[in-house]
C-alpha positions as CSV (number, residue, x, y, z in Angstrom):
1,X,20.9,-99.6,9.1
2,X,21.4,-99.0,5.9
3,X,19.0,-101.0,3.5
4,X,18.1,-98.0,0.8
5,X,21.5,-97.7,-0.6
6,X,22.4,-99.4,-3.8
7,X,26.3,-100.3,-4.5
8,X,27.0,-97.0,-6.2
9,X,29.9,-94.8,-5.5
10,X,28.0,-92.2,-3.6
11,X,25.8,-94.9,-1.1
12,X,28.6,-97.1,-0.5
13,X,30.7,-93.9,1.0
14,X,27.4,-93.3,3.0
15,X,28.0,-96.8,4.1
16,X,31.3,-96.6,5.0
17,X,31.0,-93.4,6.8
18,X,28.3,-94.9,9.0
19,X,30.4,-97.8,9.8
20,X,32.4,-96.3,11.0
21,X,30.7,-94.3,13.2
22,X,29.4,-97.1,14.6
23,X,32.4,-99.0,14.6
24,X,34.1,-96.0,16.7
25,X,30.8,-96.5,19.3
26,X,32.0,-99.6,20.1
27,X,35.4,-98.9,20.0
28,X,34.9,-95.9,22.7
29,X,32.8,-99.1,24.9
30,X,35.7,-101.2,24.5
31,X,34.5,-103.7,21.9
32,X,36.8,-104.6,19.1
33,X,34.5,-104.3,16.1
34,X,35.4,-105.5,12.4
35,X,34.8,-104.1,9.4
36,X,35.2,-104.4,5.2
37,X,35.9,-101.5,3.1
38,X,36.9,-101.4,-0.8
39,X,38.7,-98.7,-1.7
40,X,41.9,-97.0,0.2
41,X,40.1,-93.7,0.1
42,X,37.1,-95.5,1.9
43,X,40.0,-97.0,4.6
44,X,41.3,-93.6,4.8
45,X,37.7,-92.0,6.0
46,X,37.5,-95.0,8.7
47,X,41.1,-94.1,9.7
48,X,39.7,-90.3,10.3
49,X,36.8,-91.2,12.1
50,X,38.0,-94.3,14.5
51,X,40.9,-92.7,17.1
52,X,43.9,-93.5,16.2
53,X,46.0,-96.6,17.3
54,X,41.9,-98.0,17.2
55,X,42.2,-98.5,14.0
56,X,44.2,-102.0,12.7
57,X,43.8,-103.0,8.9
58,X,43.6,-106.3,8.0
59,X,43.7,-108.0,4.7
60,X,42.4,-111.2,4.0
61,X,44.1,-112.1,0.5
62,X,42.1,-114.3,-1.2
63,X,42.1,-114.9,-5.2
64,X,38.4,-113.8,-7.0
65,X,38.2,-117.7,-7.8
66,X,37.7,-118.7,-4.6
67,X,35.5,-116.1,-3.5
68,X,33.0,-117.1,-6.2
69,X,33.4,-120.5,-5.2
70,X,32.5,-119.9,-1.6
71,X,29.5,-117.4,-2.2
72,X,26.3,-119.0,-0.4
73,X,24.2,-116.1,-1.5
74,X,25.6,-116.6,-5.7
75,X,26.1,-112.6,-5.6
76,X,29.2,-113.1,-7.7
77,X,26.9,-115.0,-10.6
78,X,24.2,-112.1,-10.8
79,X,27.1,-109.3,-10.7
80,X,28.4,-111.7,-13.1
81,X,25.0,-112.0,-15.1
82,X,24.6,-108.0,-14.7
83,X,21.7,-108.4,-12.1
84,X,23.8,-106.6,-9.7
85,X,25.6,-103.4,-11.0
86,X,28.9,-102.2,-9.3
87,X,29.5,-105.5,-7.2
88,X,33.2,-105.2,-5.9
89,X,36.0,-107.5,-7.7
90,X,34.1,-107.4,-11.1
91,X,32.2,-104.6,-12.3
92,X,33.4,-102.0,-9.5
93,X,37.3,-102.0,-8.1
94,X,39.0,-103.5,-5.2
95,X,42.0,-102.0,-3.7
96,X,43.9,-104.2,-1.6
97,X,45.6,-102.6,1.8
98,X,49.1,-101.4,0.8
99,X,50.6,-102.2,4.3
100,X,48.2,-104.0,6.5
101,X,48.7,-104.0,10.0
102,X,47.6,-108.1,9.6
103,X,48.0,-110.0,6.3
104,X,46.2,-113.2,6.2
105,X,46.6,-115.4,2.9
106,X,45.0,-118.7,2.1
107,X,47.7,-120.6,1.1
108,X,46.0,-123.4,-1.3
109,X,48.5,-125.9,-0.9
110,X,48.8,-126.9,2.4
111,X,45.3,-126.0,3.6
112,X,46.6,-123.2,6.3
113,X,45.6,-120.0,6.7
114,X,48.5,-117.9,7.8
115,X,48.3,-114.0,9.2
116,X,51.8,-112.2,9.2
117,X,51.2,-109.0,11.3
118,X,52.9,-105.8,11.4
119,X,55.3,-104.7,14.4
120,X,53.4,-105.5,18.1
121,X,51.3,-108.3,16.8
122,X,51.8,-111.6,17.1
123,X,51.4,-114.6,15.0
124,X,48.3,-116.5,14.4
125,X,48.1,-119.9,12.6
126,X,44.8,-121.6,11.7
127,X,44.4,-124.9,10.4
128,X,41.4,-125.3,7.9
């Protein structure tokens, strides 16, 4: 949809604003539709678009460690190896939801994945 824009500021707000444009189409046809975004401010635009009470923000905690461990593409070594300029988590910022409707956290000790919702949502274990 998108496969001219770079990660720079300016594209990746184009990005999210057509996101969530199309996230709100498929919202209006009753399909529950997910979606990344960096930055609060980028959240906040989703928030505008997507009607309200549509829109439920999850964050899936996970330490930078294990994201580069898990990478199948190795984007993390070229951002790493400056081949990819403004790759989030190291050389453009990450700003984790302040109060997530659904936290999930990888909890490295006893292999579970746990999501602790806000009010109205329940519980949901997974066992790795």
């Amino acid at each position: 949809m998108n496969k001219d824009l770079s990660f720079g500021p300016d594209d990746r707000r184009e990005n999210i604003r057509s996101i969530a444009e199309v996230a709100k189409l498929f919202v209006d046809a009753g399909i529950r539709y997910g979606v990344h975004f960096t930055l609060s401010c980028d959240r906040n635009i989703a928030r505008s678009i997507i009607h309200e009470g549509e829109f439920i923000e999850v964050n899936v905690k996970c330490p930078l460690s294990e994201c580069e461990r898990r990478d199948p593409k190795v984007l993390y070594k070229k951002a790493r190896a400056g081949e990819i300029l403004q790759f989030t988590g190291i050389s453009a910022p990450y700003e984790p939801p302040v109060r997530p409707e659904i936290l999930i956290e990888l909890d490295r000790q006893n292999g579970k994945r746990v999501s602790r919702p806000g009010p109205g949502l329940s519980n949901i274990i997974y066992t790795e």
